[in-house]
C-alpha positions in Angstrom: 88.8 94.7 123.3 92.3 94.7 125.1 92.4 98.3 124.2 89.5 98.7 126.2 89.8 97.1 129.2 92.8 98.8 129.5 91.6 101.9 128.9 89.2 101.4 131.8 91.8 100.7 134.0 94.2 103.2 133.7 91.5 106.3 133.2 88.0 105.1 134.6 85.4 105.3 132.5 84.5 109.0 131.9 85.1 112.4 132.5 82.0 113.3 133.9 82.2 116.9 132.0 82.1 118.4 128.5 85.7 119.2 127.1 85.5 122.7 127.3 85.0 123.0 131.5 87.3 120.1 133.2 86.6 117.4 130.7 89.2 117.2 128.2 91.6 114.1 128.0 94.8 113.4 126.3 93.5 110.4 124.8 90.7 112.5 123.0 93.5 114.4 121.0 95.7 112.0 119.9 93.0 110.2 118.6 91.6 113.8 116.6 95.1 114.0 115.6 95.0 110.4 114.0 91.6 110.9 112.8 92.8 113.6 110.7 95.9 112.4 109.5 94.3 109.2 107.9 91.6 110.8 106.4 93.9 113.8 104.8 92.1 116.4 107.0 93.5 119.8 108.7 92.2 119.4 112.1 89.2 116.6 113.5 87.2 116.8 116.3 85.3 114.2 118.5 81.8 114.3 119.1 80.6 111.8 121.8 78.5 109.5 118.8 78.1 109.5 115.4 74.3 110.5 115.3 75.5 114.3 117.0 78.1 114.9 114.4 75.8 116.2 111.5 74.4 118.1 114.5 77.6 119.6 115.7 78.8 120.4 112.1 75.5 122.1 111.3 75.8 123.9 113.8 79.1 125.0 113.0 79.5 125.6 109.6 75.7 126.9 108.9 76.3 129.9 110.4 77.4 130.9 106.9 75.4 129.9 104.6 72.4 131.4 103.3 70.1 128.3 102.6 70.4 124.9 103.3 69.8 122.4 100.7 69.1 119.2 101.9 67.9 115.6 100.6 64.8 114.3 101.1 66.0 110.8 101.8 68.8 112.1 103.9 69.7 110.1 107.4 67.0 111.4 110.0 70.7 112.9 111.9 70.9 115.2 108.7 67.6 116.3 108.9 67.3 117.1 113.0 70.6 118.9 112.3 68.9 121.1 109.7 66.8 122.2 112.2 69.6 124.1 114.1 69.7 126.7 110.7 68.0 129.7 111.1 67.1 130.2 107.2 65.5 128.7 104.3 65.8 125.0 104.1 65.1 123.7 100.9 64.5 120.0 99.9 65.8 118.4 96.4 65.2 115.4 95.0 67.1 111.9 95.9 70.8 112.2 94.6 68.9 114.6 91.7 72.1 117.1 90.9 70.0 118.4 87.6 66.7 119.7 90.9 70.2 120.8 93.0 71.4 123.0 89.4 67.9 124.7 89.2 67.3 125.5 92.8 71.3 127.2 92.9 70.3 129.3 89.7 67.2 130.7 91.1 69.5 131.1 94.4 72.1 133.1 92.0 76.0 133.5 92.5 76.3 134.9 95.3 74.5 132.6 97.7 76.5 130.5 100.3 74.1 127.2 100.4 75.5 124.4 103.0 74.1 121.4 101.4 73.6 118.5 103.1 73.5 114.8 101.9 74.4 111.0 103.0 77.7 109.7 102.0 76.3 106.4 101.3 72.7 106.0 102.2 72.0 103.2 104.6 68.3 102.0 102.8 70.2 100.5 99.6 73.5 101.9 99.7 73.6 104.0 96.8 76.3 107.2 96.5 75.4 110.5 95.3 76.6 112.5 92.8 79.1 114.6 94.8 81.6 115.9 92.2 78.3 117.1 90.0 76.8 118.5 93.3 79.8 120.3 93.5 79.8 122.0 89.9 76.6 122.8 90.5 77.2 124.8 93.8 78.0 128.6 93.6 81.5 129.4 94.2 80.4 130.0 98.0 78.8 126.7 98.3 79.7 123.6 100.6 78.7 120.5 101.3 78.0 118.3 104.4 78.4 114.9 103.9 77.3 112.2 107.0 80.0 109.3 105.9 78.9 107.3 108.6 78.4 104.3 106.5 80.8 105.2 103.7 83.8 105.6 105.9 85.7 102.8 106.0 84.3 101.3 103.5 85.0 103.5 100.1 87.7 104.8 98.8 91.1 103.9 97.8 92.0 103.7 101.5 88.7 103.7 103.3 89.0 107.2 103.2 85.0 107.2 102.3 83.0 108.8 100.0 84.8 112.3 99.4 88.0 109.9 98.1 85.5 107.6 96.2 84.2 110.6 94.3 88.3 112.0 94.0 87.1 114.9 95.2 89.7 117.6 96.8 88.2 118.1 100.6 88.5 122.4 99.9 84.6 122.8 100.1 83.8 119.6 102.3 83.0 118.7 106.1 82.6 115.2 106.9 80.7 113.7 109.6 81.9 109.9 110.3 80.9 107.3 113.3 83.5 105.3 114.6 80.6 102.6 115.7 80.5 100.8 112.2 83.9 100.2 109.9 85.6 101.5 113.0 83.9 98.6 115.4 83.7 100.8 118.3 81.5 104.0 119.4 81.4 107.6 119.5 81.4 110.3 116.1 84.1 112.9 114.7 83.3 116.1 112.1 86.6 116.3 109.6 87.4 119.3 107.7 89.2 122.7 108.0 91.4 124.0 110.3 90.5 125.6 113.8 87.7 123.6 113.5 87.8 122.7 117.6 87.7 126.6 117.9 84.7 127.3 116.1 82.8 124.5 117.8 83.5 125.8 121.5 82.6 129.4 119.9 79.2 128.0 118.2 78.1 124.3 119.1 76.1 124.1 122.0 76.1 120.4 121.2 80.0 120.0 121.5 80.5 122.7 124.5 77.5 121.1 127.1 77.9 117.8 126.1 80.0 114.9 127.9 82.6 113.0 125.1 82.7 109.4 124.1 83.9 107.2 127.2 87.8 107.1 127.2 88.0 103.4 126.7 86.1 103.6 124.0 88.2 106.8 123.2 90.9 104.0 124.3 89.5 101.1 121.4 89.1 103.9 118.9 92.5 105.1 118.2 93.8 100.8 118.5 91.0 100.3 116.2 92.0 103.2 113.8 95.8 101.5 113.8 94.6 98.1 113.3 92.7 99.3 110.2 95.4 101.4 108.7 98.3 98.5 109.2 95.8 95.4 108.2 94.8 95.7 104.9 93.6 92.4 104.7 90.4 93.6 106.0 89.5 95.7 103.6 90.7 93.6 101.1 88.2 90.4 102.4 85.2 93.3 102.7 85.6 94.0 99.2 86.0 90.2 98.0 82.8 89.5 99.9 81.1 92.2 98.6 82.0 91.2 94.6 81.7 87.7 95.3 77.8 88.2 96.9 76.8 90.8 93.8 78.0 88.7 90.7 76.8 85.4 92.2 73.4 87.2 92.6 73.7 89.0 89.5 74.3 85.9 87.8 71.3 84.1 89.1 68.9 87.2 88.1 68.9 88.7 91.5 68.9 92.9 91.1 71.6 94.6 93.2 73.0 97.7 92.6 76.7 98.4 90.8 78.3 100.1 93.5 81.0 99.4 96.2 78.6 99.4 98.8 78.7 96.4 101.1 74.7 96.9 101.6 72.3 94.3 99.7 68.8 96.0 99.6 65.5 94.5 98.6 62.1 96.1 98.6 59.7 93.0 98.4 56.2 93.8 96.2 53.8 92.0 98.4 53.0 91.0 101.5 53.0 87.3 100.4 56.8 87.9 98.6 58.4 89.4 102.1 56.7 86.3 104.1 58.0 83.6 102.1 61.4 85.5 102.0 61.5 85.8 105.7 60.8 82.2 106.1 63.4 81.5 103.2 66.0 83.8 105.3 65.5 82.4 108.5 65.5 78.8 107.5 69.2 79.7 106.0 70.2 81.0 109.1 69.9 84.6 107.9 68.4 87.4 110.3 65.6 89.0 108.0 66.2 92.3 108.6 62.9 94.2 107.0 63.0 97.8 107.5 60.6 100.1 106.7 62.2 103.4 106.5 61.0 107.0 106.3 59.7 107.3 102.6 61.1 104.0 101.5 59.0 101.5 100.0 55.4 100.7 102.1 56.4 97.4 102.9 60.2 98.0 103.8 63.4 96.9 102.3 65.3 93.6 103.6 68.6 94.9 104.4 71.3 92.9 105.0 75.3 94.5 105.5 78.0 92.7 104.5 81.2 92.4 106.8 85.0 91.4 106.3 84.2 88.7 109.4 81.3 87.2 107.2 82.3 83.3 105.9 82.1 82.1 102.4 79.4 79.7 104.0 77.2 82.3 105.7 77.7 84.5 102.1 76.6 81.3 100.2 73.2 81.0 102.8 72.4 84.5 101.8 73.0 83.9 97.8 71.0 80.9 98.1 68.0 82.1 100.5 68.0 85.6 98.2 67.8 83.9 94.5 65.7 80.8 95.3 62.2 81.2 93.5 
């Protein structure tokens, strides 16, 4: 917050033009420069939120593939950036690398598919199968992966889901927010080198459109040094998030075996996500019932677990979640 305010006093609060005419700023590149250094990238770029990332990355790295291959219960970002490819745009099935395997071999070698697919997907907070989506891939094949809720969050070092998987980042692009993990606002696309040239040469996103507000360019790059010198937070994020799952596991409650800091239920009648609801809110819980695009006709409660949460607000959700 300091890192804001001053930020707004020492360099306004925009530059009222994209980067590539009079709207360029030192504090956007040393904040690229830090991006890319923490998460073991040759160059980063900053996108003004995380939503137009997939959209700016699409637009730069589809320009040589052949197809794009693309899951159906990708982020709705993922899929209006597949609608910049002019090509065949093929669906698989949810995290299904053995559909990915047949649609490549019908392909054959020498296709270039971009395929395109959630780091962690926000409805339950499963990861996919990235190193098998990889073996499955033709030699000329890459992947797109929109990490905005995985970095952060997974990996050894929050390095998200590319370091989860222990994947090398050769054949990768990686779309993050800073708005989550990060606390702040605004998006970055992470990958190869040169990668600001290409996007002036073939993102109208990034060349027309105004960047992130420097002090919130300002709070990003404090926020990104607070997170790489206090480990503690990842470190209570991950105690939270075991504590919550075995507590709830013990008492019979499904939740999936993963890292993720999401808790996802998809209630089975209408009578269930009422009394739920009222369970939830008489715990002090927000009830956050989503219904999202293909998901389950009467939603999923969602709820995210955070470093800042309490034991005691943890317990209400334990309790509210496995009462009968």
């Amino acid at each position: 917050m300091e890192a804001m305010r001053k930020g707004a006093r020492e360099f306004g609060l925009n530059v009222s033009a994209s980067r590539l005419t009079t709207g360029n700023h030192r504090l956007y590149e040393t904040l690229e420069r830090e991006l890319a250094e923490f998460f073991g990238v040759q160059s980063a770029i900053l996108v003004s939120c995380g939503y137009a990332a997939n959209l700016v990355a699409t637009e730069i790295f589809a320009r040589n593939a052949s197809h794009l291959l693309i899951d159906e219960k990708a982020h709705a970002s993922v899929q209006d950036a597949a609608r910049y490819f002019n090509g065949p745009i093929i669906r698989f099935r949810h995290q299904d690398s053995d559909h990915v395997d047949r649609l490549v071999k019908k392909l054959g070698p020498a296709s270039a598919p971009l395929l395109l697919t959630d780091g962690m997907f926000s409805q339950n907070g499963s990861i996919p199968p990235l190193k098998r989506f990889l073996d499955v891939l033709p030699a000329r094949g890459m992947i797109l992966v929109d990490d905005a809720h995985a970095a952060g969050v997974l990996g050894k070092n929050g390095c998200g889901s590319i370091e989860h998987c222990e994947m090398p980042r050769t054949r990768f692009v990686q779309c993050i927010t800073l708005s989550k993990a990060f606390g702040v606002y605004g998006g970055a696309v992470l990958g190869r080198e040169n990668l600001a040239r290409d996007a002036a040469i073939r993102s109208r996103w990034f060349s027309g459109n105004t960047p992130m507000p420097l002090p919130l360019a300002s709070a990003a790059l404090e926020s990104l040094r607070v997170f790489r010198s206090d480990q503690s937070l990842r470190q209570r994020l991950v105690w939270n998030v075991d504590y919550v799952k075995s507590k709830l596991r013990g008492r019979g409650f499904p939740v999936a075996d993963t890292p993720s800091p999401i808790i996802s239920f998809a209630p089975e009648t209408q009578s269930q996500a009422t009394r739920l609801k009222r369970r939830l809110l008489s715990r002090e819980v927000y009830p956050s019932l989503i219904k999202y695009p293909g998901g389950p006709p009467l939603g999923n409660f969602r709820f995210a677990l955070s470093s800042e949460h309490s034991r005691r607000q943890l317990d209400l959700l334990i309790t509210a979640l496995s009462s009968d």
